[in-house]
C-alpha positions in Angstrom: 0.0 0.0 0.0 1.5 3.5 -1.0 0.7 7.6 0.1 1.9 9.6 2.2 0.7 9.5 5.6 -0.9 12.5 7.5 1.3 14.1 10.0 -0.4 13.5 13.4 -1.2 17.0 15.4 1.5 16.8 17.8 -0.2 19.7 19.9 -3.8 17.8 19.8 -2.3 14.7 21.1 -0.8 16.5 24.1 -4.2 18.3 24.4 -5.7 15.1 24.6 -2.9 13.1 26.8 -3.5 16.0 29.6 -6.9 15.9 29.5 -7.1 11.9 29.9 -4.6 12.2 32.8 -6.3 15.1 34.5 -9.4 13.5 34.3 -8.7 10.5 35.6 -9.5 11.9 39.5 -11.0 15.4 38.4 -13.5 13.2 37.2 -14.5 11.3 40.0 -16.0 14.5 42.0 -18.4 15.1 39.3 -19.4 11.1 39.2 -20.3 12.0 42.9 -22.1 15.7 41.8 -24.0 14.0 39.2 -25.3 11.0 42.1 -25.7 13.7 44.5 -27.8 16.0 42.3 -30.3 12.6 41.7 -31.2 12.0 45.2 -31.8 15.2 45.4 -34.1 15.3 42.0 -35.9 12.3 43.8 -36.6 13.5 46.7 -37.9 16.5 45.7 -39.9 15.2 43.3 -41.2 13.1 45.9 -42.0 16.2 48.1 -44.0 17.6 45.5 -46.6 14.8 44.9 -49.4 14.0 46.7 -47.6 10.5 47.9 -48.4 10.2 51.8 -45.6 11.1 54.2 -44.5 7.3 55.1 -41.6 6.4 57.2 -39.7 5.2 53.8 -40.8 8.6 51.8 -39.6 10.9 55.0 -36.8 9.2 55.1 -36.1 9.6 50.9 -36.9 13.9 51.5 -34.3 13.6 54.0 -31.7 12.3 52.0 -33.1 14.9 49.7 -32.1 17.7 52.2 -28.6 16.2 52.8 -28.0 15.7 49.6 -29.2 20.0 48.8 -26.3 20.7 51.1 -23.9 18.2 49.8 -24.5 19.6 46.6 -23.5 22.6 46.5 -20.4 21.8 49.0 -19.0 19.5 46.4 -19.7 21.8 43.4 -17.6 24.8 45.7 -15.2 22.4 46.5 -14.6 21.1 42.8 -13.2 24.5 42.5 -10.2 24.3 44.8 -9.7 20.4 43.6 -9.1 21.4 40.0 -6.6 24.3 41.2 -4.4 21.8 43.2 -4.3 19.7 40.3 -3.5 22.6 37.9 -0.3 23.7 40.5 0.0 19.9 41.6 0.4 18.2 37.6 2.1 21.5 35.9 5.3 20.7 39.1 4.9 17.0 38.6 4.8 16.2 34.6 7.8 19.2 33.9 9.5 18.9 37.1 9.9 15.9 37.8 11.9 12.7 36.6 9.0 12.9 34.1 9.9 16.5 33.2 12.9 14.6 30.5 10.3 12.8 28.8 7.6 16.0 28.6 10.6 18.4 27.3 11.6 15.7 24.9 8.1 15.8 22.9 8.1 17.2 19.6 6.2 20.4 20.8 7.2 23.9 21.3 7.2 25.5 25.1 4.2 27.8 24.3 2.3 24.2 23.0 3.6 22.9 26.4 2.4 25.4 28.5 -1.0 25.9 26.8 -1.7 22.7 26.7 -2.0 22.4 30.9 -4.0 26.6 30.7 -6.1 25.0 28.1 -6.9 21.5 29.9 -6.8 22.8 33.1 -8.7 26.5 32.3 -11.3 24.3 30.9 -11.5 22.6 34.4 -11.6 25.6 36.1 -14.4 27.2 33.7 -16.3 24.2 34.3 -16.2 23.8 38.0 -17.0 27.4 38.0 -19.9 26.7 35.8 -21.3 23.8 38.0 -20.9 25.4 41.1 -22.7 28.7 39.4 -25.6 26.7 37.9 -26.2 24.2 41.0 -26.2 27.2 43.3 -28.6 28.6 41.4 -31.2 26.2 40.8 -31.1 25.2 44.7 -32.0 28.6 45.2 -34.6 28.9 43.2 -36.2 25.8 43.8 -35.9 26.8 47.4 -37.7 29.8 46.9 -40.7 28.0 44.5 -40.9 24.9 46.7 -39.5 25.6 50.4 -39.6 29.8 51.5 -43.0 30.2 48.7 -42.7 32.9 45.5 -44.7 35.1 47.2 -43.3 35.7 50.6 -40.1 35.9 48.4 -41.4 39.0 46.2 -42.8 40.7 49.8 -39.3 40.4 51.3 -37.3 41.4 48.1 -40.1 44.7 47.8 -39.3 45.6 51.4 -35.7 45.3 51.2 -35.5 47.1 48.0 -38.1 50.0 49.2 -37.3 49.9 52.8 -33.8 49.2 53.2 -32.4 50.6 50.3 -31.1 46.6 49.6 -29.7 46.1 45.8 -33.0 44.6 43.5 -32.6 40.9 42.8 -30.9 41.5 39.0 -28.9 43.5 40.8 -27.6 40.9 43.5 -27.4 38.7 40.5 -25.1 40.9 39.1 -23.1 40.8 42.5 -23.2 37.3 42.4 -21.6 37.0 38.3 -19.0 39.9 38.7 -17.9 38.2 42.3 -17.3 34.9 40.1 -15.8 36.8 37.2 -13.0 38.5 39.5 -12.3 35.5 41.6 -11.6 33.7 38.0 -9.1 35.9 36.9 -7.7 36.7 40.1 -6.8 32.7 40.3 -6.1 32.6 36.7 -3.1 35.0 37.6 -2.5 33.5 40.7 -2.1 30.3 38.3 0.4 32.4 36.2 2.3 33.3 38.8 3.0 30.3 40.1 3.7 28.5 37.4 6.3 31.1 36.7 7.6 31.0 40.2 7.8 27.4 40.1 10.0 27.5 36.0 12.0 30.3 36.8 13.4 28.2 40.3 14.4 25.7 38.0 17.4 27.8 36.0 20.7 26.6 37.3 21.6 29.5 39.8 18.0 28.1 41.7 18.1 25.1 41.1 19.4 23.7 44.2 17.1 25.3 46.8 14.2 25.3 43.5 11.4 24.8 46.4 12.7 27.9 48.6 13.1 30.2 45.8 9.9 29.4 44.0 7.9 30.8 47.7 10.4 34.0 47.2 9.4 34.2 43.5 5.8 34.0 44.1 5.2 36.8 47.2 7.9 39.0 44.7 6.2 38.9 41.5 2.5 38.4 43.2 3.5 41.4 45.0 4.3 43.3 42.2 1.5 42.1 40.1 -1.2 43.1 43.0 0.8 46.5 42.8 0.2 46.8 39.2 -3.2 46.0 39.2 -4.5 48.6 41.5 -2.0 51.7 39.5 -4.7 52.3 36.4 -7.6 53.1 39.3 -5.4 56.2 40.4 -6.1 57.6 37.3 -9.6 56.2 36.1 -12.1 53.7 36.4 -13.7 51.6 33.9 -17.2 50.9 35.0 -20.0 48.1 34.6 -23.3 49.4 36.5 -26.4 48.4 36.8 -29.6 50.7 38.1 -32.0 49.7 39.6 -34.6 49.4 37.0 -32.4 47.0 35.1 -30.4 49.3 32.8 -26.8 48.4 32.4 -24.3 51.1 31.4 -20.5 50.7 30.3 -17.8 54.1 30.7 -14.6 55.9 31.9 -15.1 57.8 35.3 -12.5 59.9 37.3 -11.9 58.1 40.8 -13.7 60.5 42.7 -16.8 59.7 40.7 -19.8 59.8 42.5 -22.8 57.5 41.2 -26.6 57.9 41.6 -28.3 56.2 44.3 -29.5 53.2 43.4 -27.0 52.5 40.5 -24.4 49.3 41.5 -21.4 50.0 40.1 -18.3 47.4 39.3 -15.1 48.7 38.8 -13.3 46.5 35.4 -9.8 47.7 35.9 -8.6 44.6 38.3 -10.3 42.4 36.1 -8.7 43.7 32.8 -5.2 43.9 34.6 -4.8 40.4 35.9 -5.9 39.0 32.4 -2.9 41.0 31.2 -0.7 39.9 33.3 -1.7 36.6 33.1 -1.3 37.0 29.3 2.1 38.5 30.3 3.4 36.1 32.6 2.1 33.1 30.3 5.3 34.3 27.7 7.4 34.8 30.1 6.8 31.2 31.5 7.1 29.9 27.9 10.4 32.1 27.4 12.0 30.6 30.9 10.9 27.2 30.3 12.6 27.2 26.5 15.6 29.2 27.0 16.5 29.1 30.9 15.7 25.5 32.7 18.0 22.8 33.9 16.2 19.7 34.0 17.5 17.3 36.8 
């Protein structure tokens, strides 16, 4: 048989080796989520019908209620899992006696590097996602089926009317920008380290690697947090949201002073650490081409 054979992707077969390896416990808490999430289904739906209240159903909503909490515990806690992992596997499979074999791989340090913020950003988008979307349809099936929709809108009108309390879209808001910020404040924390951890590895480090990565970090995360908060000396860029659901997008002075009513969310940390990150992410790629000393 003759032809020329395709050459394979080099950099999808390392997308696909990290994902399979990274999966292979990763996995395993969203096997649990999943179980979790159908007692729960069960008993609620249960709880709903018109089924009497026997010893064997109380004991099904019960398991129900456990499972509510366990729920969303394991969907917050999938969050911290996947960013030991992401510290955890970049240390072990570069780092490591196993770091000759990954450098040896017909791939470029940028493919190397990606490939783990690719795999592992995925993770973390994911976890975020199930942790968003599980918290969120709790609550609301809390409020329908436990607290009651209408003692809900009573409370939110008197908070909103009496107490000057954010509107529910507006909490909402809260709630996405909180998520959004925490992202790419551990996406740059994930930078940093994985700098920290390359750059400890040049020859001058390399014997005391584990010492001068800690030093690395609290320099450059220093600097980094430093950097961040500069642009808000001069202006802000700011997402707000008024109360009667308008959203607005624009450059303010610091000293701005918004409406009552309006929630305002300023962009600039956000915008900085996904520059850094962007910047630290090349300088990684530079370091781990041009400067390490594999053991």
């Amino acid at each position: 048989m003759t032809g020329i054979s395709k050459p394979k992707n080099k950099f999808g077969m390392l997308l696909k080796n990290d994902f399979l390896a990274s999966a292979r416990v990763i996995s395993l808490f969203y096997i649990f989520e999943v179980l979790v999430l159908a007692v729960f289904a069960i008993g609620a739906a249960v709880n709903r019908s018109d089924m009497e209240h026997t010893e064997f159903v109380s004991k099904i909503i019960t398991a129900s209620n456990v499972a509510l909490v366990l729920a969303i515990l394991v969907a917050f806690l999938l969050i911290f899992v996947t960013f030991f992992f992401v510290v955890y596997d970049f240390n072990k499979s570069l780092f490591s006696p196993q770091g000759y074999l990954s450098f040896t791989l017909p791939v470029s340090s940028n493919q190397l590097l990606g490939s783990k913020m690719i795999v592992y950003g995925g993770w973390m988008l994911l976890s975020y996602a199930v942790f968003f979307l599980t918290t969120m349809s709790l609550v609301s099936y809390g409020e329908k089926y436990v607290i009651g929709e209408e003692k809900v809108d009573t409370l939110e009108m008197m908070l909103v009317n009496f107490l000057d309390f954010p509107s529910k879209s507006q909490i909402f808001a809260y709630g996405a920008y909180f998520a959004v910020q925490v992202f790419a404040l551990l996406l740059t924390f994930v930078t940093i380290v994985y700098f920290s951890i390359s750059l400890s590895h040049i020859r001058v480090f390399q014997k005391h690697s584990m010492v001068f990565a800690v030093i690395i970090f609290f320099i450059v995360a220093a600097f980094a947090t430093w950097l961040s908060m500069k642009p808000s000396e001069f202006f802000r860029l700011i997402l707000q949201f008024k109360s009667d659901g308008s959203v607005g997008l624009g450059l303010v002075k610091p000293s701005y002073v918004f409406a009552k009513g309006t929630v305002a969310f300023d962009l600039n940390a956000i915008i900085m650490s996904l520059l850094e990150s962007i910047g630290l992410f090349f300088a990684t790629s530079h370091v781990m081409h041009k400067r390490v000393n594999i053991k």
